[in-house]
Structure formats: structure tokens, C-alpha cells
C-alpha positions as CSV (number, residue, x, y, z in Angstrom):
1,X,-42.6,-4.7,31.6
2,X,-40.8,-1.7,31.9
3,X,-37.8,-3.7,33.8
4,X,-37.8,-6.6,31.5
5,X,-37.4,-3.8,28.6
6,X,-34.5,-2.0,30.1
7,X,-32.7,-5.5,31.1
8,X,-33.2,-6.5,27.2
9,X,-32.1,-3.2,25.9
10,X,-28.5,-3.0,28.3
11,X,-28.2,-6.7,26.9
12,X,-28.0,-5.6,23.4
13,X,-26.1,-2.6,23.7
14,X,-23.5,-5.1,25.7
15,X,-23.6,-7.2,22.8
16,X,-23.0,-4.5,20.4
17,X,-19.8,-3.2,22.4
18,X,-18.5,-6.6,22.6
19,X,-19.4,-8.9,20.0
20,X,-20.3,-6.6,17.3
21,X,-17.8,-3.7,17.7
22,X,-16.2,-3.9,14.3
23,X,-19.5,-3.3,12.6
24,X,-20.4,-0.8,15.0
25,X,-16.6,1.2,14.0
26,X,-17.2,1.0,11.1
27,X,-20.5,2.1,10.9
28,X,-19.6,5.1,12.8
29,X,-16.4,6.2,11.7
30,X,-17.0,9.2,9.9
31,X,-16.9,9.8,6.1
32,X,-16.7,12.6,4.0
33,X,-19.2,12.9,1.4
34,X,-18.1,16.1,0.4
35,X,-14.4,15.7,0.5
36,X,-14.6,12.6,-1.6
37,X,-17.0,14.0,-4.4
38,X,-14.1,16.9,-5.1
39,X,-11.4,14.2,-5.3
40,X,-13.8,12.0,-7.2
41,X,-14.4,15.1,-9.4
42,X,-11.2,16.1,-9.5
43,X,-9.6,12.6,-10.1
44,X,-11.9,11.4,-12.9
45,X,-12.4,14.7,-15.0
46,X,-9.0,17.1,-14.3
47,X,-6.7,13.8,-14.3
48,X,-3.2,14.2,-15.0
49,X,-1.9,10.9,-13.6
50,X,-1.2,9.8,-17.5
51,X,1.3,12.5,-17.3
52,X,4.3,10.7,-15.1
53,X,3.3,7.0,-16.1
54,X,3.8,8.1,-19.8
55,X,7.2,10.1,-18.7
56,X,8.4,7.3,-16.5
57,X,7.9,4.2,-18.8
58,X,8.1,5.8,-22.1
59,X,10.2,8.6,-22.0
60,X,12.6,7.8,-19.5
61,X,12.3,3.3,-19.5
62,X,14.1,1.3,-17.3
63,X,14.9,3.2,-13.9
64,X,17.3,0.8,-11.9
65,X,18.5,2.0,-8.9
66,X,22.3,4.2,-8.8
67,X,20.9,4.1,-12.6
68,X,21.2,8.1,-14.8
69,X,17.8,6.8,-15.8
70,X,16.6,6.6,-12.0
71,X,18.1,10.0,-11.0
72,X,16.4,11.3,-14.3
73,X,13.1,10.1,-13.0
74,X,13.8,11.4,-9.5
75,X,14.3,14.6,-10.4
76,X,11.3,15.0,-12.8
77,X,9.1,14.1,-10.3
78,X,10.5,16.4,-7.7
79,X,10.1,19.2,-10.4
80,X,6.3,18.3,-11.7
81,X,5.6,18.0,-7.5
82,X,7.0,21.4,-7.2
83,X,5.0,23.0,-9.8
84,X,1.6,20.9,-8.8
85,X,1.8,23.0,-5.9
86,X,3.3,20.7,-3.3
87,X,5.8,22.4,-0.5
88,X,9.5,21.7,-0.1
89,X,9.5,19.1,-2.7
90,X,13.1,17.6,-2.5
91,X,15.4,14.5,-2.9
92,X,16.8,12.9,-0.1
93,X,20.0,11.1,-0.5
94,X,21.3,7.9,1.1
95,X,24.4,5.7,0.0
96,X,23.7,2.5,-2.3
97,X,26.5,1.9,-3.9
98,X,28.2,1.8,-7.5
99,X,25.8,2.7,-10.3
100,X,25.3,0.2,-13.1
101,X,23.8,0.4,-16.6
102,X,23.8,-2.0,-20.1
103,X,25.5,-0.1,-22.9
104,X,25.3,-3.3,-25.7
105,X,24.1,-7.0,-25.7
106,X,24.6,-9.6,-28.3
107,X,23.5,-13.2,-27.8
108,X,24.0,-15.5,-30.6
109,X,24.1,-19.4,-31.3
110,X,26.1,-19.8,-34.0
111,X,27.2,-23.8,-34.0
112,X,25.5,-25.9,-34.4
113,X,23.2,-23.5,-36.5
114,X,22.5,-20.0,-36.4
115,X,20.2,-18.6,-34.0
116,X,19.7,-15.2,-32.1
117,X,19.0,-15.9,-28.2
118,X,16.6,-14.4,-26.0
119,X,17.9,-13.3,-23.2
120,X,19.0,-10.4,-20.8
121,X,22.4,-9.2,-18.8
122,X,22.0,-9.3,-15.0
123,X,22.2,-6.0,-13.6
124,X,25.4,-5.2,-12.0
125,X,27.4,-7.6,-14.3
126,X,30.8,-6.7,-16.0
127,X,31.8,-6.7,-19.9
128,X,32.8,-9.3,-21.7
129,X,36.1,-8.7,-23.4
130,X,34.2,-7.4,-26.3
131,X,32.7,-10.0,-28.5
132,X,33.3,-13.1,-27.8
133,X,32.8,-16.4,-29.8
134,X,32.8,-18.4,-26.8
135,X,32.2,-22.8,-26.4
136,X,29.0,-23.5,-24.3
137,X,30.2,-26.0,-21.3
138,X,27.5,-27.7,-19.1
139,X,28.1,-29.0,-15.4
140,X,24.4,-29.7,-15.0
141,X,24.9,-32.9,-12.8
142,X,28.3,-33.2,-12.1
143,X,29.8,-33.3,-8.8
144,X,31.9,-30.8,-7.2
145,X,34.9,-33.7,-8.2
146,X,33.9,-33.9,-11.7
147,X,33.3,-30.3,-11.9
148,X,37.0,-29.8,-10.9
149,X,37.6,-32.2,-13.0
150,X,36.2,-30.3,-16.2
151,X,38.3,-26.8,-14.9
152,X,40.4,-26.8,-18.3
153,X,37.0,-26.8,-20.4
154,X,35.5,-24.4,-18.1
155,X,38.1,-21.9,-18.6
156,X,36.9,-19.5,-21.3
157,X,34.2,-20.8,-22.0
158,X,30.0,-20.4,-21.6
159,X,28.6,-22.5,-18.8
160,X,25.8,-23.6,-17.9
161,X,25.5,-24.9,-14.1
162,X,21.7,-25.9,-14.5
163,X,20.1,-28.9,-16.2
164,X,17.3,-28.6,-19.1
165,X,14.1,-26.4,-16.9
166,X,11.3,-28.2,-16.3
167,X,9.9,-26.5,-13.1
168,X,8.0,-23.4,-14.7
169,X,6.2,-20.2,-13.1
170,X,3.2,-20.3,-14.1
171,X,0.9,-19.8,-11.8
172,X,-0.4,-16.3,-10.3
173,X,-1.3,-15.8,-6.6
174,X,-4.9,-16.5,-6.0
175,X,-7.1,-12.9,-5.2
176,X,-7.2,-12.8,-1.3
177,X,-10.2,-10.5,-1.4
178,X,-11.9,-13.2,-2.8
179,X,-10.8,-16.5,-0.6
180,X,-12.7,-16.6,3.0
181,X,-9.9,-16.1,5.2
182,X,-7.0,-16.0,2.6
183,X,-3.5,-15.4,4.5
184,X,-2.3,-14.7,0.6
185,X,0.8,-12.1,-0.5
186,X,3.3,-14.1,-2.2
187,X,3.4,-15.9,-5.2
188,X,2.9,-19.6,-5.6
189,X,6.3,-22.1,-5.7
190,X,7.0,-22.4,-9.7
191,X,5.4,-25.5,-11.0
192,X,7.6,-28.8,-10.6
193,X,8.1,-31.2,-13.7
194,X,11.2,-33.4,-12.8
195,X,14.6,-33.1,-13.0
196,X,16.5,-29.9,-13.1
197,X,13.7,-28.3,-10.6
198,X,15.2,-25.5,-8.7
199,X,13.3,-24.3,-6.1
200,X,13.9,-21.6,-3.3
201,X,12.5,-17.7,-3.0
202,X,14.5,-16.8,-5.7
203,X,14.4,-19.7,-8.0
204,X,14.3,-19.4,-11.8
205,X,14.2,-15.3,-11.4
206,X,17.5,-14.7,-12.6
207,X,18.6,-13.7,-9.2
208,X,21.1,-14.0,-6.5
209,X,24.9,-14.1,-6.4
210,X,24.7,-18.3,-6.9
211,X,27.5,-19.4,-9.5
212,X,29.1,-15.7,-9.7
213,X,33.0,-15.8,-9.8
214,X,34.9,-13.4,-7.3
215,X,38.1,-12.5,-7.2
216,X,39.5,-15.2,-5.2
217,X,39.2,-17.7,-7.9
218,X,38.5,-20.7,-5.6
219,X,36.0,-22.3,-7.1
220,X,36.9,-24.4,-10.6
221,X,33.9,-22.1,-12.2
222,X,35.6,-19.2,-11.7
223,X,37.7,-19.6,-15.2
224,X,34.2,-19.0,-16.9
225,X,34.5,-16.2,-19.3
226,X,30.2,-16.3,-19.1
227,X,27.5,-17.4,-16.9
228,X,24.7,-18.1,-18.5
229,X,21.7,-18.9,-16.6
230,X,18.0,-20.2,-16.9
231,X,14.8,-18.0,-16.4
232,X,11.5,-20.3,-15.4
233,X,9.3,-18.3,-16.8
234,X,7.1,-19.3,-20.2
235,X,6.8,-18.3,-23.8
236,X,9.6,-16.2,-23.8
237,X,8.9,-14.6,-20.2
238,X,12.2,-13.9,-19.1
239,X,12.6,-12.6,-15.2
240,X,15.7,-10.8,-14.6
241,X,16.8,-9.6,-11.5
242,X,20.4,-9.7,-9.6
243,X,21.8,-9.2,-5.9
244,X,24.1,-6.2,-5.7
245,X,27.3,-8.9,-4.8
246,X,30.3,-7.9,-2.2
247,X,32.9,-8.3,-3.6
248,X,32.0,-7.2,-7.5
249,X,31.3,-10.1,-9.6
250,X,34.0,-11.0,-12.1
251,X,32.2,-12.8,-14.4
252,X,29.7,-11.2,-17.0
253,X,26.3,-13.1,-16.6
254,X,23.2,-13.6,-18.7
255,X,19.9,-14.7,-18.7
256,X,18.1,-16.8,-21.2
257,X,14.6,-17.7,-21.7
258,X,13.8,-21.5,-20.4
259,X,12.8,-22.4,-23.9
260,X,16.3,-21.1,-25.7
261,X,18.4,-21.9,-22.1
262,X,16.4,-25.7,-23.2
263,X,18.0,-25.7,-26.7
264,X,21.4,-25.4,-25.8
265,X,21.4,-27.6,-22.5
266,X,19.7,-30.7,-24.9
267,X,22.6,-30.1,-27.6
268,X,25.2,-30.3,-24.9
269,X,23.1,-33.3,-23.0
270,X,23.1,-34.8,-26.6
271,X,27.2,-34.5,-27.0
272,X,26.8,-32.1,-29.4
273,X,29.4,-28.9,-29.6
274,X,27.5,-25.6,-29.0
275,X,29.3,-21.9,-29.4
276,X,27.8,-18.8,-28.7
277,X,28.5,-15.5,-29.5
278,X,28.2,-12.6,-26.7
279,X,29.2,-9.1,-26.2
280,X,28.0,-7.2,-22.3
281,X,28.9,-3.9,-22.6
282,X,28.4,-2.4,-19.5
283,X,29.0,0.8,-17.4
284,X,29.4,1.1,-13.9
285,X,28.6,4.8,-12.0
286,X,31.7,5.6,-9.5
287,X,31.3,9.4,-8.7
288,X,27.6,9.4,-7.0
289,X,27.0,6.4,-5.2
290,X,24.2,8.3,-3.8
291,X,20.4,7.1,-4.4
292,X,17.6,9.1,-4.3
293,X,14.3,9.2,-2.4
294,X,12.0,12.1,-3.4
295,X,9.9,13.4,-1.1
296,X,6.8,16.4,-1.4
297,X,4.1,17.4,1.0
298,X,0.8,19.6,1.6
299,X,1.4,21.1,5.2
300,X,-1.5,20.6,8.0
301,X,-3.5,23.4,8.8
302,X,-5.0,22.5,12.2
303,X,-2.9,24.5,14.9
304,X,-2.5,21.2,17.0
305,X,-2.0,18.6,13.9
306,X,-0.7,19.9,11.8
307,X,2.6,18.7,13.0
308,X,1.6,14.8,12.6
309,X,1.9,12.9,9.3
310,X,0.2,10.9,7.0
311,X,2.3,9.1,4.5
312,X,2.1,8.1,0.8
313,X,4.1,6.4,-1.2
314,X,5.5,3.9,-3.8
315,X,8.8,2.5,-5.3
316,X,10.4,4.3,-8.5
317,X,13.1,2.0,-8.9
318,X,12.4,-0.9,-11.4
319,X,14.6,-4.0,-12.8
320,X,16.0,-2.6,-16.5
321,X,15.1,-5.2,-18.7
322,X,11.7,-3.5,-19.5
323,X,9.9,-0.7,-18.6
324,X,8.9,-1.5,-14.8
325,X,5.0,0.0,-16.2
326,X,3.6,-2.5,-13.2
327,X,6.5,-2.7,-10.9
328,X,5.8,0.2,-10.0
329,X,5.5,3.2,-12.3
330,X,1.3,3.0,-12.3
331,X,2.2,3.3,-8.6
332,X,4.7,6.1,-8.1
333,X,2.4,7.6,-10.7
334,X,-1.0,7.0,-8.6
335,X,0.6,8.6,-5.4
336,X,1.3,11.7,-7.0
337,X,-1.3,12.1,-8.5
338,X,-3.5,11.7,-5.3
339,X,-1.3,14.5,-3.4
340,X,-2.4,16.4,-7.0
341,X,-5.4,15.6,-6.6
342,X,-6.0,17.0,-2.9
343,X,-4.1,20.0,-3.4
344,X,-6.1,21.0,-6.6
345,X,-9.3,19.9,-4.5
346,X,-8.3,23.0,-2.1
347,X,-8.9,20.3,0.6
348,X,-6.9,21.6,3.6
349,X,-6.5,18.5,5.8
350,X,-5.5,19.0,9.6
351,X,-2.5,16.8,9.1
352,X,0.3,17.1,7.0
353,X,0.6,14.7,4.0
354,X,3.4,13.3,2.8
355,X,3.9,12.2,-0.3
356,X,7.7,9.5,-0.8
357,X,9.0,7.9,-4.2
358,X,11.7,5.6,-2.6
359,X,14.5,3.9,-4.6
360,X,16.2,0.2,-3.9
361,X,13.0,-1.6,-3.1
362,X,14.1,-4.1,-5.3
363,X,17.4,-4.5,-3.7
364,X,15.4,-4.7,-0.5
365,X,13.4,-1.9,0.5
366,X,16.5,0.2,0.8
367,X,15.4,4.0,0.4
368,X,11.8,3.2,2.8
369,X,14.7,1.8,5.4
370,X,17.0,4.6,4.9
371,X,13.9,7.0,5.6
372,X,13.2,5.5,8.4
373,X,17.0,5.3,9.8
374,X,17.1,8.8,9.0
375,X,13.9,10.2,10.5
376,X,11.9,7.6,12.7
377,X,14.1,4.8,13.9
378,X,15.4,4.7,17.9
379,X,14.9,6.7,21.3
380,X,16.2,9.7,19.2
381,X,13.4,10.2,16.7
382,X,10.9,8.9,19.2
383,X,8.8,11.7,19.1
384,X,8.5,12.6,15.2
385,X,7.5,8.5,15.2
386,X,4.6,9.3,17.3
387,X,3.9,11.6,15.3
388,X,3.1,10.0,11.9
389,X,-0.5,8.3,11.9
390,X,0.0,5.6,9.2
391,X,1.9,4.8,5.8
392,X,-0.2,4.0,2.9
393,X,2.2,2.3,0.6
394,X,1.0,0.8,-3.6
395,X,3.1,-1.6,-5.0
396,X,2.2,-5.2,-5.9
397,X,-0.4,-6.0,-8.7
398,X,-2.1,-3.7,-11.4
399,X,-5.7,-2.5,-12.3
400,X,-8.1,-1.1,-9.2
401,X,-7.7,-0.8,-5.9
402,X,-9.9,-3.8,-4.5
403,X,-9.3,-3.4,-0.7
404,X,-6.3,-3.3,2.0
405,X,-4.1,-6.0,3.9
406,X,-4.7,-4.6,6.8
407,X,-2.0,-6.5,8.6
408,X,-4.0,-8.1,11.3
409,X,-4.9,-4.8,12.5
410,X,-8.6,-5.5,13.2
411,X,-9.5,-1.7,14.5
412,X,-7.8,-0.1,11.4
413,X,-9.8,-2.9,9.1
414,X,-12.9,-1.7,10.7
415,X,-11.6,2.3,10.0
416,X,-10.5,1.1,6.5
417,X,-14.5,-0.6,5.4
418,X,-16.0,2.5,6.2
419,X,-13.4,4.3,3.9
420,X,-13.6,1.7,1.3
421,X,-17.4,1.6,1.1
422,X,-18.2,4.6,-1.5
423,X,-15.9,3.7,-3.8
424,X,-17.9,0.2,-4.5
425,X,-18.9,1.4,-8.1
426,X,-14.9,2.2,-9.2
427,X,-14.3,-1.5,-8.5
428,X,-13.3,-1.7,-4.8
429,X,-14.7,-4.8,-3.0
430,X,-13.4,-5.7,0.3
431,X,-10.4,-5.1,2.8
432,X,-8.9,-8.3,4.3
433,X,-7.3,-8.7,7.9
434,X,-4.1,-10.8,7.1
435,X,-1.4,-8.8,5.8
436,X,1.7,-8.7,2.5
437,X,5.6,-8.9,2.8
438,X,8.0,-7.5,0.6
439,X,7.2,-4.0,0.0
440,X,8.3,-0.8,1.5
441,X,5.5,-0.9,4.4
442,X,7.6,-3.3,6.2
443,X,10.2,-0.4,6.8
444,X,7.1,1.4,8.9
445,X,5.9,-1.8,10.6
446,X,9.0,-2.1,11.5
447,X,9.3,0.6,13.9
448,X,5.4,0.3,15.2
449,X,4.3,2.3,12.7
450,X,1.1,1.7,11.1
451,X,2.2,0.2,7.0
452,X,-0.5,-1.1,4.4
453,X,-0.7,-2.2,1.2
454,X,-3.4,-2.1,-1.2
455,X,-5.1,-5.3,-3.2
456,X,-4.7,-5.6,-7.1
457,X,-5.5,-7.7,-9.6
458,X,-2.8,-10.4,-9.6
459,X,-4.3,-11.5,-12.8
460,X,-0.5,-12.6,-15.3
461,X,1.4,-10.4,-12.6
462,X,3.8,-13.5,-11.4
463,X,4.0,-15.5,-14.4
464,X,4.2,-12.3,-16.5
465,X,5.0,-9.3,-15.5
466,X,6.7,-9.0,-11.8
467,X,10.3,-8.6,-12.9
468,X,10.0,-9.7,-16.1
469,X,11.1,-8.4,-20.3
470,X,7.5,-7.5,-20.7
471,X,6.4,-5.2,-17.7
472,X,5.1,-3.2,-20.0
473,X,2.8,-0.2,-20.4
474,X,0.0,-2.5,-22.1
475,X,-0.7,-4.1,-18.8
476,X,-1.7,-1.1,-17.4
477,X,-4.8,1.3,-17.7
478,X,-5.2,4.9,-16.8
479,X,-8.7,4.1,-16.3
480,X,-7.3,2.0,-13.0
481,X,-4.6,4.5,-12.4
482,X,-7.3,7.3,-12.0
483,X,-9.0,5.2,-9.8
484,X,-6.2,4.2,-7.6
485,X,-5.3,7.8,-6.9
486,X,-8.9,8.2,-6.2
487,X,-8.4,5.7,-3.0
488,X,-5.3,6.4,-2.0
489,X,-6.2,10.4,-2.2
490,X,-9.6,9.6,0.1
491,X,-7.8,7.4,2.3
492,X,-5.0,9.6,3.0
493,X,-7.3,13.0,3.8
494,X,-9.7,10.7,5.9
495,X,-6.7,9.9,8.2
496,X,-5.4,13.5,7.6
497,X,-8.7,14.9,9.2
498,X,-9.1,12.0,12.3
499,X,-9.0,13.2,15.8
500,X,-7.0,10.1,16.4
501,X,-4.0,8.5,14.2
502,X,-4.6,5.1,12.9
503,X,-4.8,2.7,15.8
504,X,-1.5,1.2,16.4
């Protein structure tokens, strides 16, 4: 009996090595009860992570990349890190290019009838010649031929390359923590309704350098004193983003709402005369073309660790045509709070954390990549890349943190559950294997470095709010911005105080 006993119980602890060993991690990966009830305490009734939302969305707005309003922003947040306590608190400078900035926009119909447009200037975009009463000229459908064709109409005038928009975004990503092995990150295709469809990563988003004249001339659109292009979104959702073009676009270009871009594309459809009257007034930023990461830390205090790293961090650039509230001032907000948070705590984890507010993620993921270049990338800076554990990045989505994409790291998921697991009354529910593109994690995974992403609440963030005239603060609430510094504070000590770095 005795035999059969032992044989049954080296059985089940075989089992529980092999088959179960998730569960069993998880189970047994330690968790700081103490540590987390001073950050919970700390988080929910000292709180100051109102204070930079409020100064980044309200008091400073729109803070594009090479933008005054960006370096403004920058160098706030270096300053309140500085005097929360945080060491060498600092911006770190990398080239992006000529600044850029919208001094004045007018967008009127004024033939057939009156009417004011709704619309936006693409970022990076020249002046118009002061205002201009220009004629609206369509080449929706045309061929290259007849386009050529057309070249004395097109000169001087407004055109409009696309036909009436039919194909709409208006559906949001579906919650991955909530779909059974959801492989979810990226927004749906925008819906399709027949002809004049676009379709593509960037369709109906404003974006790209598609239709912009350049200096050369060479294409019969180039006479165009205007560009005016469609958004897809609905109800007056205009997004409105733009590449950063070699060589500088020419042409001034604009973006309308579908339902107003709709207007004028059935008058012309119809053969009826449309003029509009524009003025982009515009500044472009020579001097600096300098952008700006910001970068604070609280310094390790175990002997041997103390030289390893955790890192933090979120984007503080945004697009300008609102106030970039979701995209991502709750999250450059959250992460400094939870460095706050730690240091107020008088936590002292054995690592050192690192706290980044990178610029030109929306140009793509520029100031994570130049961080990187500078400091991790290549046989050179081998060993300060073994030395950083993980990067905890916040970006896409609003409201709580819900889980992580845990990017098909299966020992780190098992790590992250046990982490995630007291915060199950503040709204977190579940982390998920499968991982999330296009956010400044990438720059990390790129070199073997451990990157993740938190779950939001996608709920109006594609059809609404990502990149959009109305990311606004009213989508956002401190009550979910306390929590998420909450998380990201717990998560970031817990690796700070491992005997191991996240698993690679």
C-alpha cells in the first residue's frame, strides 16, 4: 500500500511539473501584500495623476511631435518628475525633423450656397496663399488619361481624387480578454458600402503622402492649389493624421468629414459648380529639429540589482486636431503617476525603475526606437540590454486596466496572473497570451527585450476617438487613471523586487 501510494504521489507531482506548470507559477510566484496595499493607499487616497492629464489636455492641447506645444509638455513633465522626487529626471534628444504647427483654418462652401465645412489641415501641410476662393474639381473615376486630360481645370483649383464615401469605420475591435483565444490588437477593416470603398491600413484616416504634389510637378495633380480629402469616420468623426513626406509637400491639404467631403462630391457628380473658400496658415519649426524623450527614475537599492532596469512608459506625442486625452495623455499621465506613487510609498525596490514619455509614436514609434538605438541596440550595448528585465508600455484604449497581451510569452503570462489577481475588485479580469502591434513595445521586442501592453476598453476607441477631432478629455476618467497607475505601479515594483528578470 505504501508503494502504490508513493507511485501515485511521484505521478501527480510529474503531472504538476509538466502539464499543470502555468498554474503551479502562478500560484507560486510571490506577491506582495504589503507593497500593494501602500500603492493601493497611496494611489486611491493621495492621487495626483489628475494633475498632468489636466495640464496636458487642457492647458497645453494638442502636443504633435517637433510641435512648441510637445516641447512644452516635455519639459513640464521633466520638472513635476523632478520635484515628485524622481532622480536625474531629463530630456533626451534625438533628430525628427522640421517642426510643424496650424496658425489659421477657414473652410467654407460658398457656391452653390453657403456653408461652413468641417474639416481639419493635415499636419505637416503648407499655406495656402492666403485666402483663397478656390473651384472644387473632382477626378473621382477618371483615368490617369482623362485625368491628364482635365490638367487645365486642375490647376488652381480644389480637388477631390476620391468618389462620394461609402465604406465607413464604424466598428471597434472586439475585447480580447473576453473572446476564448482572441489573437485581437488592431481595428476591424472600415465597413464596405459600394463604390468609392478605399481600403488599406490607412484608409479613410486622413493619412499618408497618396495624392500630395512634390516639387517635381510630374503628375497632372500637382497644379492643385488644394487637396481636399475624405475622412471615413461617422457623424462628424473626422480622423486626421499625415506621414512626415520626403521631399516637403507642396500642396496645402485638408480633411473633411465623410458627410460634408459627400456634399460636395454629389454637387460635382451632379454637374453642378462648387467653390470653396480656404485659408492654411501654417508654421514650420527650422531651428530645433530636435524631439524629445523624457526620461526619470527611482534608483535600485539592492547592492547586486540595483544596476538592472525595469521600464515604464507611454507616448506624449498626439495628432493636433484635438486634445490626444486617450491617445495617450491618460497614459503618459498613469505612468507618472505610478513612479509617484512608489516613491511616495517609500517602497525601495532592488531594481531601478525607469520611468520614459517618448515622442513620434505616431510617426512610428520613433523616440522608443531612438532609445533603443541609443542605449540597447547591437554587440555594443549588449550588456546594459541584459540588464533591463522588461518594458511595461500603456497606450491603446481608455478606462481600466483589464489584463496584458502577454505576447505569446506563456512563463511571463503565468508571472503576470499572479500579479493581476488582487486587483480583481478595481476592474482587472484576465491577461491573454497573444500579443498587440503598433505601440512603442515593439522597439523592446525588437531587440529581445521583454515589451507589453496593457488591455482597455476598446469601447468608441476606433470609430471615435483613436486619431480623431473628438479625443477628448470626456472619454476619460480619473477614476480609471488612478487605477491604471495602480497596476502599472504593482506590476513594475513586483518585477523590480524578482530574483529573476522577466523570462525572455
Amino acid at each position: 500500500m505504501k508503494r502504490e501510494s508513493g507511485y501515485l504521489a511521484i505521478c501527480c507531482l510529474a503531472i504538476s511539473c509538466v502539464g499543470l506548470s502555468p498554474l503551479v507559477a502562478a500560484q507560486s510566484e510571490p506577491v506582495d501584500a504589503a507593497a500593494n496595499a501602500k500603492i493601493r493607499d497611496e494611489g486611491l487616497n493621495r492621487s495626483k495623476v489628475a494633475q498632468p492629464f489636466d495640464m496636458f489636455v487642457t492647458t497645453i492641447g494638442p502636443r504633435l511631435t517637433g510641435s512648441p506645444s510637445h516641447r512644452r509638455a516635455a519639459e513640464w513633465a521633466r520638472d513635476t518628475l523632478t520635484t515628485w522626487g524622481l532622480s536625474n529626471a531629463r530630456l533626451e534628444s534625438w533628430e525628427f525633423g522640421r517642426g510643424w504647427e496650424l496658425e489659421k483654418l477657414t473652410l467654407e462652401m460658398i457656391e452653390p450656397r453657403y456653408m461652413p465645412l468641417l474639416g481639419y489641415a493635415e499636419a505637416w501641410t503648407p499655406s495656402t496663399a492666403g485666402e483663397v476662393v478656390l473651384n472644387a474639381v473632382s477626378t473621382a473615376g477618371q483615368t490617369p488619361e482623362q485625368v491628364a486630360e482635365m490638367a487645365d481645370r486642375i490647376k488652381g483649383a480644389a480637388l477631390l481624387a476620391q468618389p462620394v464615401v461609402t465604406a465607413f469605420i464604424d466598428k471597434d475591435r472586439e475585447q480580447p480578454e473576453l473572446v476564448p483565444g482572441a489573437r485581437i490588437g488592431a481595428p476591424p477593416a472600415p465597413r464596405q458600402g459600394g463604390a468609392g470603398g478605399n481600403t488599406g491600413p490607412n484608409a479613410g484616416r486622413g493619412t499618408g503622402p497618396a495624392g500630395r504634389g512634390t516639387a517635381t510637378g510630374a503628375s497632372p495633380t500637382a497644379g492643385a492649389a488644394l487637396l481636399v480629402k475624405p475622412s471615413r469616420g461617422l457623424h462628424g468623426t473626422v480622423f486626421v493624421q499625415a506621414g512626415r513626406e520626403t521631399p516637403a509637400a507642396t500642396q496645402p491639404a485638408v480633411v473633411l468629414a465623410a458627410e460634408h467631403y459627400n456634399i460636395i462630391a454629389r454637387l460635382l457628380a451632379a454637374g453642378t459648380p462648387v467653390k470653396l473658400r480656404v485659408n492654411v496658415k501654417t508654421k514650420f519649426y527650422e531651428t530645433d529639429r530636435n524631439s524629445y524623450n523624457v526620461i526619470a527614475e527611482i534608483p535600485g537599492s539592492d547592492p547586486v540589482l540595483k544596476n538592472e532596469v525595469v521600464l515604464i512608459g507611454g507616448h506624449l506625442d498626439s495628432w493636433h486636431t484635438a486634445t490626444g486625452a486617450t491617445d495617450n495623455a491618460d497614459g503618459a499621465a498613469a505612468v507618472m503617476e505610478a513612479l509617484r506613487i512608489i516613491k511616495a510609498s517609500g517602497l525601495q525596490p532592488k531594481r531601478t525603475i525607469r520611468v520614459a514619455l517618448w515622442s513620434g509614436e505616431e510617426e512610428g514609434l520613433y523616440g522608443s526606437k531612438h532609445y533603443v538605438t541609443d542605449h540597447l541596440e547591437g554587440a555594443a550595448h549588449a550588456a546594459e540590454r541584459e540588464k533591463v528585465s522588461a518594458y511595461f508600455n500603456i497606450d491603446p484604449g481608455t478606462g481600466p486596466i483589464y489584463g496584458w497581451y502577454c505576447e505569446e510569452n506563456a512563463a511571463a503570462k503565468s508571472i503576470f496572473d499572479a500579479w493581476l489577481a488582487p486587483f480583481k475588485d478595481l476592474g482587472a479580469r484576465q491577461n491573454i497570451l497573444p500579443g498587440i502591434g503598433n505601440t512603442d513595445h515593439l522597439s523592446f521586442k525588437a531587440v529581445g527585450i521583454p515589451g507589453f501592453t496593457p488591455i482597455q476598453d476598446y469601447t468608441n476607441y476606433d470609430v471615435r476617438l483613436h486619431h480623431t477631432n473628438v479625443d477628448t478629455a470626456e472619454y476619460v476618467r480619473i477614476d480609471d487613471l488612478k487605477q491604471n497607475a495602480i497596476v502599472l505601479a504593482s506590476f513594475a515594483y513586483h518585477a523590480a523586487q524578482r530574483a529573476e528578470r522577466i523570462p525572455r
